[in-house]
N, C-alpha and C positions, 0 to 999 in steps of 0.2 A: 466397532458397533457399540452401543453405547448400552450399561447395564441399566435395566428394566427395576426396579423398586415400585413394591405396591406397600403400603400404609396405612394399616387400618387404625382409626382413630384420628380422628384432626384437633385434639386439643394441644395443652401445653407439652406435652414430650410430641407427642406426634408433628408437631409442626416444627421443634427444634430435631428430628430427627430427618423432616425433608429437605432444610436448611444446610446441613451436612452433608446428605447425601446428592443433593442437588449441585452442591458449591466443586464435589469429586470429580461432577461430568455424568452421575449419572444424570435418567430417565424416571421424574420419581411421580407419582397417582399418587394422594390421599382418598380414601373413600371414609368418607364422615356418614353418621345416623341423620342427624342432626340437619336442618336445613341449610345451617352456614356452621362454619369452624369456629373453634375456641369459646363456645358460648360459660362454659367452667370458667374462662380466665376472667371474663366481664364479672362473675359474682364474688373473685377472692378481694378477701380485704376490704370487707363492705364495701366493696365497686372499688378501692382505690388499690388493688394489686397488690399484696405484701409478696413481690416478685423472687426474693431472698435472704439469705440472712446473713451480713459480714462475719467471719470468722466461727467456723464452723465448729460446728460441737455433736461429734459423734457420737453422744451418752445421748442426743435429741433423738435418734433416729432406732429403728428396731425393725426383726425380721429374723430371715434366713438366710441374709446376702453378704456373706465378707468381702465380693468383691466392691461394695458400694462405699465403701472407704475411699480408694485407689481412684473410683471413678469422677468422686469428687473432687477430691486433692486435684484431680487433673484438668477443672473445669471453672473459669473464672467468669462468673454470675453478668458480672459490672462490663464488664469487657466485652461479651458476648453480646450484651444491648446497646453497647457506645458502637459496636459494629455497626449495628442497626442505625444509628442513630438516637435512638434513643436515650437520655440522658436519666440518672439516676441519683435517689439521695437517701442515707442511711440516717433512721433514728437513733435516740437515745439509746434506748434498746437493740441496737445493732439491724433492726428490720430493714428492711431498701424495698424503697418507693420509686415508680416513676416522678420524673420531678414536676409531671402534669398532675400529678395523684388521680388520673384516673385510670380505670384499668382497660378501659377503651383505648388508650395511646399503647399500650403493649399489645394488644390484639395487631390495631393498627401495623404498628413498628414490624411485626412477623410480617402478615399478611402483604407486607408490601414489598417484603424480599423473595418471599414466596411466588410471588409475580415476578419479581426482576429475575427469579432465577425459573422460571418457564415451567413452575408446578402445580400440575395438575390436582382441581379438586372436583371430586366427586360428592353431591351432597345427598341428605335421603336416601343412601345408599349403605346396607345393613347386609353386614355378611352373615351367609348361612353357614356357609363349613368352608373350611380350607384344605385343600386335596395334594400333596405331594406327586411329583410326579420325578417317575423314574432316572432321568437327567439329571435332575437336583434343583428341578423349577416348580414353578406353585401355581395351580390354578385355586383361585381365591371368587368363591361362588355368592353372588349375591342375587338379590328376588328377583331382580331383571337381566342378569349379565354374567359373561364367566372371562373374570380376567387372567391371563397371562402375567408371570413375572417372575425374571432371575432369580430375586429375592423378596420374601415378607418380613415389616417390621410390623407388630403386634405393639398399639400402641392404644390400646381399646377400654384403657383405666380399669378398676376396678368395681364394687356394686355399689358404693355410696354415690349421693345424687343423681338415682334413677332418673329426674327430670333432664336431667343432662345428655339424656341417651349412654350414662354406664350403670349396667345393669346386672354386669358379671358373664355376659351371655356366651362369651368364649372358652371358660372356664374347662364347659365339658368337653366341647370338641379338644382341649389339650390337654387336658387328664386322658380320651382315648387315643390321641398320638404320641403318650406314653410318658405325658410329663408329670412329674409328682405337683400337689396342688394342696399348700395350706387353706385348709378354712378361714372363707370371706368372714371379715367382722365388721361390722363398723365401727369406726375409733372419731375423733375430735367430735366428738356430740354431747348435750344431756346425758346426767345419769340418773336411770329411776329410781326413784325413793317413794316411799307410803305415804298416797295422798291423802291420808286422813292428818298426819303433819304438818305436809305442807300448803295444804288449804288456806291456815289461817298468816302465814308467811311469802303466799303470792303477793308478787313484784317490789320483793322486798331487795336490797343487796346490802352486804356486807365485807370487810376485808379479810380477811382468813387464812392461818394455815391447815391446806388438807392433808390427810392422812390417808390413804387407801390400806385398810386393813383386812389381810386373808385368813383365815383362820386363828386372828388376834395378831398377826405379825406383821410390820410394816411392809408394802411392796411396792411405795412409791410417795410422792410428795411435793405439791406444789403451794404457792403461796399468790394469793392474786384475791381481784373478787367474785365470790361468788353469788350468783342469782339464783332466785329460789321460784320455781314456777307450781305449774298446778301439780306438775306430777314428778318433778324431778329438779335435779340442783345444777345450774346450767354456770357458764363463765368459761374463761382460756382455763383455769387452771384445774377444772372439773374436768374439760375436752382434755387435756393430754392428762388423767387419767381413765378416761374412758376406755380406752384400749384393756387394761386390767379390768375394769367390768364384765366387758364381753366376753375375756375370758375366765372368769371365777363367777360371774354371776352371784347368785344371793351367801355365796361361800364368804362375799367380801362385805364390808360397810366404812362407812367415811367416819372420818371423825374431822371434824370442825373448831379448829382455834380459834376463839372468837378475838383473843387480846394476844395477836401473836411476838407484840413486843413489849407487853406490861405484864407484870407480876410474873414472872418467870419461874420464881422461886416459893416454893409453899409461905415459907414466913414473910414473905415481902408481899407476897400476895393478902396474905391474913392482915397484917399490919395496916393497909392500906386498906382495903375493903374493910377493914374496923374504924379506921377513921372517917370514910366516907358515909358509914352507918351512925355515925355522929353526927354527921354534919348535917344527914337529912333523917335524925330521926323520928324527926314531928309527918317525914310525909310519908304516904303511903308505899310502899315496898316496891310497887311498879313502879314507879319514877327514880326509886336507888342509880339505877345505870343509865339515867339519864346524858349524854354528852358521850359515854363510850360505847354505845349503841342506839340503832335509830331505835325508835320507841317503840315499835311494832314487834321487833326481834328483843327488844329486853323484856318486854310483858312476858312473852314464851316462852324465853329461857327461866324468869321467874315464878311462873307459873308450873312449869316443869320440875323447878328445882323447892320449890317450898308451898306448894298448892294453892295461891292464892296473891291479888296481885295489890287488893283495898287493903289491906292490915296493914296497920303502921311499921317501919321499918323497925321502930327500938321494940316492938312488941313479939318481934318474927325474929330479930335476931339477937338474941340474947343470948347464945353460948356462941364456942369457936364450933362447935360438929355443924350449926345450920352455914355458918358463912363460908366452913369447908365444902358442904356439899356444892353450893353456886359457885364460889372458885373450880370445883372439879368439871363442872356442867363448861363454864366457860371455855377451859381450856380444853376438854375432849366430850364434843356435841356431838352424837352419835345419831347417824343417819342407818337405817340398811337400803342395800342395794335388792330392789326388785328385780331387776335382768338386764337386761343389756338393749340400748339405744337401737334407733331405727336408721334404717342404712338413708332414707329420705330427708333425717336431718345430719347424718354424718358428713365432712367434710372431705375423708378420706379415707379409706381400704386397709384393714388388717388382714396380711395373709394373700394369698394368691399363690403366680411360680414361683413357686421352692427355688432357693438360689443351687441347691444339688442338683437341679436340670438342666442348667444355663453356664456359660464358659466364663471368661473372663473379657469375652469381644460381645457381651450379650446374646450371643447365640446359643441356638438348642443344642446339647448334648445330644437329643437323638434326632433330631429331623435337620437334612442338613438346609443351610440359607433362611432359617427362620430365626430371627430377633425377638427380643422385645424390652419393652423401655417402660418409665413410669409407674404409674399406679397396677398396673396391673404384674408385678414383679410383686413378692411379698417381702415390701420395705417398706417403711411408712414412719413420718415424722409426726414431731410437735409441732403447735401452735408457731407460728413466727418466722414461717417461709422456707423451713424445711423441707416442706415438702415439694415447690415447685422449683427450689433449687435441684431437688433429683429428676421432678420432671425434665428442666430444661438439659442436664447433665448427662444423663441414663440416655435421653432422646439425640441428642448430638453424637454420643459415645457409639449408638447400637449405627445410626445415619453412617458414620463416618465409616465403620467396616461392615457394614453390607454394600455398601459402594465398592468396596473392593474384592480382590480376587475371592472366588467360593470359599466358607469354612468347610474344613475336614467336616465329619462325624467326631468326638471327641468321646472312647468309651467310659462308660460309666465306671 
């Protein structure tokens, strides 16, 4: 008799998890929110799917989960979609693309093995609680229906992109069947900053090194560009520190290199900013950083740093203390952090099951035959495919042993 798998969540892990378990022999149901599945997969990568990332980099990734090492080492991205058919091509930057660059062909590619291999999907369909039952089977209750099944894989993402149908909603019903449960964050998003700053620096971008700073001391660091909006300072390299936002909140503040590869050095920096103060010092002081900043961002920084942006440059900088203060301004621009990003525009989930509640076959420590994969695990990458590389990996890994014989109880 064939084992019974129910699935709640039909996105990116959830659909690599019926894949799996379906290819075992078993019997596998997704029950999606959602009208159709994968609708999450169609928005990564501005519609073109940044589906993975060659050569993994475990400093990218963060949580509670040491087994999330082990699961990926054992799971080959590229290989898993040439299964499918589908065909794949890595950027500069190690990212992998469908070689369609759209993220429709990867919906696609799943959805059509998912078919070949006889699995059910349930759409519109939102579960309300999941009930154990004595055997060691699961009735999985939704608005209209009470399913039956050997095993649950909980593949139900986490609370960023509400629109998506993830909303966290499973959260409590597993915190009361006794699973510990990190605080949801949202992580890859905008960070707020004081809109009375950034008002006059909307739709501005710049190149920058950031600095996320906690109580003066550095706690992370990326280099990219960043975008300056009405109420916060948005870019990849602002999103993978976002996650540190959420968690220090106004404890932390950005600092902003504006010339992350010029003037490095206090006296090279002097040197140079004195000679450029010669070169234009008939003009007015706003237009000094004309060429190493767009115009808009060097008015503010000048403004900021010497009150005033019509006074002639040789008139404003006539010792070494003014043109130290604008060298200090450019290389540590000081933002503060207002709170922490909204899960509506987060791309991904800080926090969730605790990796102390889950085995190392993705199953629960205390409820026997229930899984789970993906976003709703508290694990969570960077910008660059990180993260659906755990989707598809976590989702295949939890598929392939709940297809198999029942897990023990594993005590705590």
């Amino acid at each position: 008799m064939k084992r019974t798998i129910c699935i709640v969540g039909g996105g990116a892990s959830g659909l690599s998890a019926a894949i799996a378990s379906a290819r075992m022999g078993a019997e596998v149901t997704i029950l999606e929110r959602q009208p159709r599945v994968g609708k999450k997969i169609l928005l990564t990568g501005n519609g073109r799917c940044n589906l993975g990332h060659e050569g993994r980099d475990f400093s990218r990734y963060h949580g509670t989960f040491p087994q999330m090492r082990q699961i990926l080492q054992r799971f080959d991205t590229e290989q898993f979609f040439r299964q499918l058919g589908l065909y794949v091509r890595t950027d500069s930057e190690g990212r992998m693309y469908p070689c369609s660059n759209a993220a429709a062909s990867v919906l696609d590619a799943l959805r059509m093995e998912t078919n070949r291999l006889h699995v059910t999907e349930r759409t519109d369909c939102m579960v309300t609680d999941l009930q154990p039952q004595k055997d060691g089977t699961w009735k999985v209750i939704t608005a209209d229906a009470c399913i039956r099944a050997d095993a649950v894989i909980l593949a139900a993402g986490g609370s960023a992109a509400p629109s998506c149908g993830t909303d966290g909603n499973l959260l409590p019903l597993l915190k009361k069947l006794g699973h510990r449960i990190v605080e949801p964050l949202p992580a890859l998003c905008p960070i707020p900053s004081d809109t009375a700053r950034l008002r006059s620096l909307k739709g501005m971008r710049v190149r920058a090194r950031v600095s996320a700073l906690v109580d003066g001391a550095v706690r992370g660091e990326e280099t990219g560009e960043v975008q300056f909006t009405e109420n916060a300072l948005s870019g990849i390299c602002l999103f993978n520190l976002s996650r540190l936002a959420a968690i220090h909140g106004k404890r932390m503040e950005l600092s902003l290199d504006l010339l992350p590869d010029l003037w490095q050095t206090e006296d090279k920096g002097l040197a140079e900013l004195t000679e450029l103060t010669q070169i234009r010092g008939e003009m007015p002081c706003g237009d000094l950083l004309t060429g190493l900043l767009p115009k808009r961002v060097a008015e503010v920084c000048m403004k900021q740093a010497v009150g005033t942006i019509t006074a002639s440059t040789a008139d404003v900088f006539k010792d070494d203390e003014t043109k130290n203060t604008l060298l200090r301004l450019l290389h540590d621009w000081r933002f503060p952090v207002t709170g922490m990003g909204k899960f509506a525009q987060a791309q991904v989930t800080a926090g969730g099951v605790s990796g102390q509640s889950v085995t190392q076959t993705l199953c629960s420590k205390v409820q026997k035959n229930l899984y789970f994969c993906g976003e709703l695990l508290d694990v969570d990458g960077d910008c660059g495919g990180y993260n659906l590389d755990w989707a598809w990996a976590s989702g295949a890994w939890a598929g392939m042993h709940a297809a198999s014989d029942p897990q023990k109880i594993v005590q705590r």
